[in-house]
N, C-alpha and C positions, 0 to 999 in steps of 0.2 A: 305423617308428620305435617304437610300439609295443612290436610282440615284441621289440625291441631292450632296451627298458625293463624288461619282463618277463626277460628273459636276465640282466642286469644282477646280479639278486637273488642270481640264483647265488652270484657272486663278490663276498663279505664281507669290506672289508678291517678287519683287525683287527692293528693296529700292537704291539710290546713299546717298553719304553720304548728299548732300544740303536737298534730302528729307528727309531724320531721322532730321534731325538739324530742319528744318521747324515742323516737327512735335510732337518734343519734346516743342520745343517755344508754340505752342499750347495748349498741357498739362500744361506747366509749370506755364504760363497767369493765368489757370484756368476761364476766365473769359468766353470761348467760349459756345454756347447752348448743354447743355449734350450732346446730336445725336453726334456733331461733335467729344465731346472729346473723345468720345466711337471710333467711326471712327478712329480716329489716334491711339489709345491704340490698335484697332484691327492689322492697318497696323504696326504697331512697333514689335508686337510677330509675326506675318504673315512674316514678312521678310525672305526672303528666301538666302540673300547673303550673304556673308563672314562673314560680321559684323553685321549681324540679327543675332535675334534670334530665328527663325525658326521652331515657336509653331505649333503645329497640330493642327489640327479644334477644337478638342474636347478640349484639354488644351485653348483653348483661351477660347472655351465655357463655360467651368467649373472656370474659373479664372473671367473671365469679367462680366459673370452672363447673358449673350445673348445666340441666336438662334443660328440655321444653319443657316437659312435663311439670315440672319444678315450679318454674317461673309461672307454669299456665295457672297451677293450684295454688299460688300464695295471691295471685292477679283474684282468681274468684273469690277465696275465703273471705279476702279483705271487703269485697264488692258485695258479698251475699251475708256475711256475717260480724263482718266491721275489725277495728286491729286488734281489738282484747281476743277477738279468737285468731286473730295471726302468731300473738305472740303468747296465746295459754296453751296450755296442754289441755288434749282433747279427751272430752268425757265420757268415760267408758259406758258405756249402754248396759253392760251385765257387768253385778257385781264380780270382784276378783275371786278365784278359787282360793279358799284356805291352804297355806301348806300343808303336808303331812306331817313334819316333821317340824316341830317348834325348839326354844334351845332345850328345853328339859327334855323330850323326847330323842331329839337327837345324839343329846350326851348318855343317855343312855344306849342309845345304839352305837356308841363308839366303845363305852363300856363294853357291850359284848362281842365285839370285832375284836376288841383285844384279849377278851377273855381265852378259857382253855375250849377247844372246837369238843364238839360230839364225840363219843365213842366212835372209831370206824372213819376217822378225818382226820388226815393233820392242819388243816388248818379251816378255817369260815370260809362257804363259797355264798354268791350273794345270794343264792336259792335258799342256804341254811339261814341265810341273817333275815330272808322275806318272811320264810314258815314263822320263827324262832321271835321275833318281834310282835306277831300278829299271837301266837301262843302265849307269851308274858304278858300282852294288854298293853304293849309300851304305844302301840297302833291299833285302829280296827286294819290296816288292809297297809299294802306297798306293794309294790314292786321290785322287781329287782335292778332294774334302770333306775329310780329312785335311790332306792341305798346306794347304788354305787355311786351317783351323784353327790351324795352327802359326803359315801369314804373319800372323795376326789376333790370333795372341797379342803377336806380337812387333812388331806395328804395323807390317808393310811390307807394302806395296801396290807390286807390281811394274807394274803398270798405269798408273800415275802418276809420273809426273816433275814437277819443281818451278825453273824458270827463277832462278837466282840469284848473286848476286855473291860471288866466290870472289876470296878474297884472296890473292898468292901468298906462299909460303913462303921463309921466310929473306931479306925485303928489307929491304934498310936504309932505304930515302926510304919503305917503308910506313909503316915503324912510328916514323920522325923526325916524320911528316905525321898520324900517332895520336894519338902523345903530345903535340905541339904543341895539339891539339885539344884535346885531354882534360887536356891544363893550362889552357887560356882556360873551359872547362865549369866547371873550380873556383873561378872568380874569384866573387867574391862581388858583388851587385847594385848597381850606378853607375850612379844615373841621367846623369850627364855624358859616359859613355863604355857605354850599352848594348849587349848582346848582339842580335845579328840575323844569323841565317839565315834562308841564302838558296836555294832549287831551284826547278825547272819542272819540265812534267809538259805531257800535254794528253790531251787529250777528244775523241772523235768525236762530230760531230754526228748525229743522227739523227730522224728525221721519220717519223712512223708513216705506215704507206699504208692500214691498217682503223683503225678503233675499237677499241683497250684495250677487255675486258670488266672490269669490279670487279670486288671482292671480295666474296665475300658467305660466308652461314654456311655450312660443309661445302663451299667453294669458291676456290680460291687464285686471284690473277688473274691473267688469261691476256690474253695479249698475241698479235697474229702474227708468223711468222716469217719476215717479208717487208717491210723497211723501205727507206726511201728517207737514204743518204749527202747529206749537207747543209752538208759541209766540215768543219775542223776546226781547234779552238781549243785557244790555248797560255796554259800559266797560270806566272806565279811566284809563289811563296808566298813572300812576306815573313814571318819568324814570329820575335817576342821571347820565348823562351821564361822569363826572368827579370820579363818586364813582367805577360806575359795577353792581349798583342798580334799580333795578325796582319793582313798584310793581302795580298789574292792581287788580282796584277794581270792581264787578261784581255786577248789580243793575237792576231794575225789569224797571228801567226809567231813564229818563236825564233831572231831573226836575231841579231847584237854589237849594232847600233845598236836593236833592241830591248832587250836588257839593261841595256846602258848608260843609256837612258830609265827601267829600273826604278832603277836604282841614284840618276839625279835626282831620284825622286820621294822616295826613299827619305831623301835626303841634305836637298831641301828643302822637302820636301812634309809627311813623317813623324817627321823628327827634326830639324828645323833648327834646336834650339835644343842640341843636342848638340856637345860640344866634338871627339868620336871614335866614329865609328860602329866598334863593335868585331863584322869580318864575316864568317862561316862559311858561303860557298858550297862547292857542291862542282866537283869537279877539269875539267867540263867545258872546251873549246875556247875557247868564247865566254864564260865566265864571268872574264875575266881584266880587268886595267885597261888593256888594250889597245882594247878596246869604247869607252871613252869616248872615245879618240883618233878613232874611224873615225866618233862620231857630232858631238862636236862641236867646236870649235874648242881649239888644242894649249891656250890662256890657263884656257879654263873644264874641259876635260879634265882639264888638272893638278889644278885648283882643288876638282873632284871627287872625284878619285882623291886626296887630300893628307885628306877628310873619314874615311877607312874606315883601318882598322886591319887589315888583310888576315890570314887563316887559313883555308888548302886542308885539308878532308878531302882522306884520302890516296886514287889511284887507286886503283877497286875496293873503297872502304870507303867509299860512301856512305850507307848505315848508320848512321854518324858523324854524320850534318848531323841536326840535328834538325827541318828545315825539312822533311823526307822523310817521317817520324813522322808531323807534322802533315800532309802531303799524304796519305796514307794513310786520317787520320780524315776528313779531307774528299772523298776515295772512297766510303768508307763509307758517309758519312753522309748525303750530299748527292748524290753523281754515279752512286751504281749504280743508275741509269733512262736512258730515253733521252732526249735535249734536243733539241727541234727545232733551232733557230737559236742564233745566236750575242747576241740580244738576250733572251730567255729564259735561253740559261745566266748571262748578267751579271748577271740579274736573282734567280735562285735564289743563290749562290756568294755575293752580298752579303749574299743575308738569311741564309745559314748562317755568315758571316763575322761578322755583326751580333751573333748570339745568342753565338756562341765569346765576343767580345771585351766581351760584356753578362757573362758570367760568368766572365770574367776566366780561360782559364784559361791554366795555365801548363805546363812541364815541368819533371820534379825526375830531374835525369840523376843517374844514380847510378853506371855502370861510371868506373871509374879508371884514370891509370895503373900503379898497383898490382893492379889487377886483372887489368890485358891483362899484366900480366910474366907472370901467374900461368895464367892461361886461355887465352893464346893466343901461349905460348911458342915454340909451332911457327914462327912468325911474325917471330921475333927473329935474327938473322944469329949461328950458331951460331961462338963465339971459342975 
């Protein structure tokens, strides 16, 4: 570092006033690529004439937050090849390598990432997408670093699939059973006639056969990969999204005469002072007011079924129930570990239900049905 220091001397920067003025404008822009504005901040304190300011190496180093080295090569460039090369970009000596992959090329190799894999694969490896591009003529040649460059630009992972609810296109009872929803979303807050959704879900029991190791510093915790099945538990998530209210009931099954029981408690457990339970399950089998007939007598079945205000999310748009949302955040939050028994998970699922309804929270559904005309037009029976 040293003889660096020593070198330094050589190169004298000694500014005219046209170059301070040009490289104050530089600064002042701010718009230049950092390198450069750093370069003219160096030459400004570097100036060694009348009307510089005449910094040392070390103050500019200490000020600017850069090297020797730095200072040493903006001190030369300028002295050897003047400031249109301080503040140009420097000119490549070999021309640039063509890409392989231009946008039509490319989009055809994204085309076939998404396509159906070879016989003998479930899905594209990048070895298939190197041969299989060079074989169509979409390329002479690639790599497989290369494609997967391009999948990782363009976010696809052909490796991966993702299980999910497709809605179909062009039905009428979808989008009557949409917008039904998404007009009861906009009803504004009654406590006399509240919102409540409704879904289930359930949870595999699970019982460790070793001892969990904790976590500790530079350590994630490790679990083994050998557990003991201990049955399995079914939940409804009752959830007012307009209240801050939820409450999930915990059941050995998902039977009608089970639902129906959620729907009593719901009716005189949870809201019994309610004139209209206003209710958004979704489109399941057993989710219907036929449940209260199978469980209890036609007199008090009626009497049930006469409390709720009935609204199906449509099939294959459960998405829709906001009781789904919230089963989601109590995945999250709460159930991605394993639970031995079924008297432990009632016991976790309360206290996570306790802290929800301690802090009140709520949902603030925002999609419309002005918005599904507009985003999910596909979806509309074409007239």
């Amino acid at each position: 570092m040293a003889a660096k220091e020593i070198c330094v001397k050589r190169y004298v920067v000694k500014l005219c006033e046209e170059e301070r003025e040009r490289l104050r404008e530089v600064i002042g822009k701010g718009s230049a690529p950092a390198q450069r504005l750093l370069k003219a901040r160096i030459l400004l304190k570097a100036d060694a004439s009348e009307a510089g300011e005449g910094w040392s190496d070390g103050e500019i180093i200490e000020a600017l937050d850069t090297s020797v080295s730095m200072v040493y090569r903006v001190r030369k460039q300028l002295v050897e090849e003047g400031l249109d090369a301080v503040l140009g970009r420097k000119q490549r000596m070999t021309p640039p390598v063509a890409p392989i992959f231009d946008g039509e090329t490319e989009a055809r190799l994204i085309a076939l990432a998404c396509s159906t894999p070879p016989d003998g694969y479930a899905r594209w490896t990048l070895r298939l997408l190197e041969e299989k591009v060079v074989e169509l003529g979409i390329v002479e040649r690639a790599s497989d670093n290369t494609i997967g460059r391009v999948l990782k630009k363009n976010i696809l992972k052909p490796h991966l699939s993702r299980q999910w609810v497709i809605p179909p296109d062009a039905n009428a009872a979808f989008v009557a059973a949409m917008e039904d929803i998404l007009d009861v979303y906009k009803r504004p807050r009654d406590a006399g006639r509240p919102l409540v959704c409704l879904d289930e879900t359930s949870k595999q029991l699970i019982e460790e056969t070793r001892t969990p190791v904790a976590a500790k510093k530079g350590q994630t915790a490790r679990y083994d990969y050998e557990y003991e099945r201990n049955g399995v538990a079914n939940l409804f998530m009752m959830f007012a999204p307009l209240e801050g209210w939820r409450h999930v009931k915990v059941t050995d099954r998902h039977t009608a005469i089970d639902y129906a029981h959620a729907l009593k408690d719901l009716a005189d457990t949870h809201f019994p002072d309610a004139e209209t339970i206003v209710l958004a399950p979704d489109n399941l089998n057993t989710h219907k007011p036929a449940s209260l007939y199978e469980a209890f007598p036609a007199a008090e079945a009626r009497r049930l079924a006469m409390r709720f205000e009935w609204h199906y999310t449509p099939k294959h748009g459960s998405w829709l129930d906001m009781a789904e949302s919230e089963l989601g955040v109590l995945s999250s939050q709460c159930l991605a570990r394993r639970v031995a028994d079924k008297a432990a998970f009632v016991t976790q699922v309360e206290a996570w239900v306790a802290v929800r309804n301690k802090h009140n929270a709520k949902a603030d559904w925002q999609f419309t049905t002005d918005d599904a005309r507009v985003k999910l037009k596909r979806l509309y029976p074409s007239l």
